[in-house]
C-alpha positions in Angstrom: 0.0 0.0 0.0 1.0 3.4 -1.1 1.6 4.8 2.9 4.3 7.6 1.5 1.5 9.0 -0.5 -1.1 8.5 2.0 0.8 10.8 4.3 1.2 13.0 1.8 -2.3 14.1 1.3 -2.7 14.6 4.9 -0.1 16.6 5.1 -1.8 18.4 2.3 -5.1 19.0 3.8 -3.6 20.2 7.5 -1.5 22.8 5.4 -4.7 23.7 2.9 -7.3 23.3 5.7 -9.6 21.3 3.2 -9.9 18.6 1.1 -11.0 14.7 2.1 -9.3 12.4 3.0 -11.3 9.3 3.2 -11.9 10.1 -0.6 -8.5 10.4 -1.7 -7.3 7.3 -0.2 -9.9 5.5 -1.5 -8.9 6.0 -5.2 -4.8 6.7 -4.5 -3.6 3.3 -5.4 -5.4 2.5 -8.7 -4.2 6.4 -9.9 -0.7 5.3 -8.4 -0.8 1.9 -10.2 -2.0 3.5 -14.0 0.5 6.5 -13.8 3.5 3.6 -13.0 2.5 0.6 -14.9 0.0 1.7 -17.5 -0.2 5.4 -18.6 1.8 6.9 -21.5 3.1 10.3 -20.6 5.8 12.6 -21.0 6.3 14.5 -17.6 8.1 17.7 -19.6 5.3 18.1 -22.0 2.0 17.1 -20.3 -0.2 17.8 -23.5 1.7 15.8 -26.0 -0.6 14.0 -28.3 0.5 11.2 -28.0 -0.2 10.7 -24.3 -3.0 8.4 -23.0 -6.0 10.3 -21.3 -6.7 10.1 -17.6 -9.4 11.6 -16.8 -10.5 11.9 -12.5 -14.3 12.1 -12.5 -14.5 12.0 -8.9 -12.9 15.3 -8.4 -13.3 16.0 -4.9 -10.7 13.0 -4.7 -8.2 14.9 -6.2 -5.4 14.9 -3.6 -4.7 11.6 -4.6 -4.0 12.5 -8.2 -2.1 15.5 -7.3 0.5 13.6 -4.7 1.5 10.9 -7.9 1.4 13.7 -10.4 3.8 15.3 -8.3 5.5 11.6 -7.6 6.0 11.2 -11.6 7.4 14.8 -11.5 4.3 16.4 -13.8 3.5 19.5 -10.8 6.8 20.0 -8.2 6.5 19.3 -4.5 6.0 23.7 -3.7 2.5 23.0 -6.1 1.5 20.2 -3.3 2.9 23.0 -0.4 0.4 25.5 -1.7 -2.8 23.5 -2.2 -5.5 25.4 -1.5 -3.6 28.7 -1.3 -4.6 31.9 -3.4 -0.9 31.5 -4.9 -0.9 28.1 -5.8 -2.4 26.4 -8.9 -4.0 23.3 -7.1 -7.5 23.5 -5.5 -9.8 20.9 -3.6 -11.5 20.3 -7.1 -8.7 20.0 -10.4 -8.8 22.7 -12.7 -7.6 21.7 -16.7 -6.7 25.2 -17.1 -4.2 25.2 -14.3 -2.9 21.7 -12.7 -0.7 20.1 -16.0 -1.6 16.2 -16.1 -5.5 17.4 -15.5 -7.5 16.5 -18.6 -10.8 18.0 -17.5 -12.1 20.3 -15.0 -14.0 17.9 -12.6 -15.9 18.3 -9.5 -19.7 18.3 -10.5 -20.2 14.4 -10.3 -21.2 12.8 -13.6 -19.7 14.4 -15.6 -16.0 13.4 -16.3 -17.7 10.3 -17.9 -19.6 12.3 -20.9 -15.9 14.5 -21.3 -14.1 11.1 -21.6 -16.6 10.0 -24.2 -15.8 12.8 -26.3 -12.2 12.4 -26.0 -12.3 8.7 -27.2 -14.7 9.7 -30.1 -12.2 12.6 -31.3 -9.2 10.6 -31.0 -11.0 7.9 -33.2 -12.4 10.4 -35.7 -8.7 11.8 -36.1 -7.4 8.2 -36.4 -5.2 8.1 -32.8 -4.8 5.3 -30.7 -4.3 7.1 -28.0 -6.3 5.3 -24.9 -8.9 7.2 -22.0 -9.5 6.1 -18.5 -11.8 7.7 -16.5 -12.1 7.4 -12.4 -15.6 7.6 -11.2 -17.4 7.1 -8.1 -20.0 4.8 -7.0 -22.0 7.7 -5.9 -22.1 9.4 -9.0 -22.9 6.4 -10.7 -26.3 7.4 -9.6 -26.4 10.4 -12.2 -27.9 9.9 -15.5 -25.6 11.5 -17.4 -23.0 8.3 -16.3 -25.5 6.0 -18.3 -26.4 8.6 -21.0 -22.3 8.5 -21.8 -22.5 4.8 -21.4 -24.8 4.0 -23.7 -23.6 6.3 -26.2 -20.0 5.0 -25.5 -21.4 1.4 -26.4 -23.4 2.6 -29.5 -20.6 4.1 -30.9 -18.3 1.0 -30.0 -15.5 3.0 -28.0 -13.1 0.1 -27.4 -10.3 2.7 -26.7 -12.3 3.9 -23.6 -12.5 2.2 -20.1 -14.0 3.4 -17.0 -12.6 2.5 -13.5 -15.6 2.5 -10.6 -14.2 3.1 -6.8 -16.9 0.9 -6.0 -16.2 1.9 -2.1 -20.1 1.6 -0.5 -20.7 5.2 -0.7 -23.5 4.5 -2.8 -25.0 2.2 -0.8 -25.7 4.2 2.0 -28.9 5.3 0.5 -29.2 2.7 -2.1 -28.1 -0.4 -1.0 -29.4 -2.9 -3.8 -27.2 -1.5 -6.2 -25.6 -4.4 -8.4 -23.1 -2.3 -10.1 -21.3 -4.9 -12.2 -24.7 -6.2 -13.5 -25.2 -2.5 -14.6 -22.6 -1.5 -16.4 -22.8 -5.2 -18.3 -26.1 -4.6 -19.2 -25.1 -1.5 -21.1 -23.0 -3.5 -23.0 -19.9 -2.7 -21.8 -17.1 -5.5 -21.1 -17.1 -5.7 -16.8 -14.8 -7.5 -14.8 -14.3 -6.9 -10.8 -11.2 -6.3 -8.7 -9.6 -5.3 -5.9 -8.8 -1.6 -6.1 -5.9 -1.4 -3.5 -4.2 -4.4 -5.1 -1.5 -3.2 -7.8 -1.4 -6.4 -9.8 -5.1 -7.1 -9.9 -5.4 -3.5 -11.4 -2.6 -4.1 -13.8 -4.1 -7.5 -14.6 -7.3 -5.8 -15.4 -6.2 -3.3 -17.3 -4.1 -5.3 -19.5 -6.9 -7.1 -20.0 -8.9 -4.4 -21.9 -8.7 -4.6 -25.9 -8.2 -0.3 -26.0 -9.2 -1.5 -29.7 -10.7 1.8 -31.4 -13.5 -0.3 -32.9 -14.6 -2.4 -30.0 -16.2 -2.9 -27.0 -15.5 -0.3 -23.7 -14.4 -1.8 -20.9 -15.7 -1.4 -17.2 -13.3 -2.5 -14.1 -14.9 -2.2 -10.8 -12.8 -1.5 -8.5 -13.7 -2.8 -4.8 -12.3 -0.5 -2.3 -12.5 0.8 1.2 -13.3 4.4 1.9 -10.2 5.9 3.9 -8.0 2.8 2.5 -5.5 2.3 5.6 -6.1 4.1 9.0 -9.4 2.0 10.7 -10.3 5.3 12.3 -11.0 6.8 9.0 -12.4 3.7 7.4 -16.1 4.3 6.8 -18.6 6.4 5.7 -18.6 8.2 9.1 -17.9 11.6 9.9 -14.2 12.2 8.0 -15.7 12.9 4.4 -14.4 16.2 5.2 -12.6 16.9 8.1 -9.2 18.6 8.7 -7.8 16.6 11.7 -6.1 18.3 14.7 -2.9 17.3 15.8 -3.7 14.5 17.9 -5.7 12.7 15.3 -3.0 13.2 12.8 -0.3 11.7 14.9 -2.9 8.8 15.1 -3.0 9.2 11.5 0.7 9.1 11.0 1.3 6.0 13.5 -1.2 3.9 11.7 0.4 4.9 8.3 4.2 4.3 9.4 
């Protein structure tokens, strides 16, 4: 498990006085494992074309993208040192027009789904084979613009597009007969299940998927625990957002060592 980068967003959100926690290292370890093992990218020239797309639809989990951005040396360690500051260029949702690595400008749930679709269409129309993922949450799986883009995604047979769920439970706290991977197969998109905090079973999965340009998109849902890695933040309790004080970080810090 990814502990140095765990600390690292806590370290960010004592500093920035927001962001969440529980979020971020819920998703950390499948964004760690795609920017190591998967993801084309050129850290000196973060829009070169021929890059893959990463797109985080569940922005409010950013932290986690920003601490392996700056771990693959895309944004500097100062950028993590100012989050949330009026002089720095990362805030608690990613901005595209600001944050380099950022494909989208995410935060509004359900949507970095629909942008992702578009990005695979206009990389087929101009004859790339470039490959998208997108990160959402089970939560926002419950907005219809998720299945709108899905269904589009499987008319238009967007093999070079796969979605990752952070199937964490969120969801099911007011919708608890939810069967996700039945859902996403029955919009005709090719579904297999993992575990999101284990590195090879996400690399397995993902070189699994075709990334054809003509083909079938692929869903992996991604079983994971909300606040991945310190049993007091586990849950769905009362850390969503909370800045902890300096007892509960050292807490935080012991249980990460």
């Amino acid at each position: 498990m990814n502990e140095d980068l765990r600390k690292r967003i806590v370290e960010m959100v004592c500093r920035g006085r927001d962001g969440h926690i529980p979020s971020a290292f819920s998703i950390v370890d499948i964004i760690q494992a795609l920017y190591k093992n998967f993801l084309k990218y050129d850290p000196r020239d973060p829009k070169w074309d021929g890059r893959d797309y990463f797109v985080l639809s569940k922005g409010h989990g950013c932290l986690a993208l920003y601490v392996v951005l700056e771990r693959y040396g895309i944004i500097t360690r100062n950028d993590l040192e100012l989050f949330c500051k009026k002089e720095g260029i990362l805030g608690e949702h990613p901005d595209c027009t600001k944050v380099p690595g950022a494909e989208a400008s995410t935060g509004s749930l359900g949507h970095g789904l629909p942008f992702a679709v578009g990005i695979a269409l206009g990389l087929r129309l101009r004859g790339m084979s470039n490959r998208v993922c997108v990160l959402v949450g089970d939560g926002e799986c419950h907005e219809g613009t998720i299945w709108e883009a899905a269904n589009v995604a499987n008319n238009l047979q967007l093999g070079n597009l796969c979605v990752i769920v952070d199937w964490n439970g969120s969801a099911a706290q007011l919708m608890p007969r939810d069967d996700m991977p039945g859902k996403w197969r029955a919009f005709g998109w090719k579904t297999t299940v993992i575990d999101g905090h284990s590195e090879e079973e996400i690399c397995n999965a993902l070189g699994n998927v075709d990334f054809d340009c003509h083909g079938m998109p692929a869903a992996i849902i991604a079983r994971t625990v909300k606040g991945k890695g310190v049993p007091m933040l586990e849950g769905h309790g009362p850390w969503h957002h909370r800045i902890p004080n300096e007892e509960e970080v050292g807490k935080i810090m012991e249980a990460l060592a």
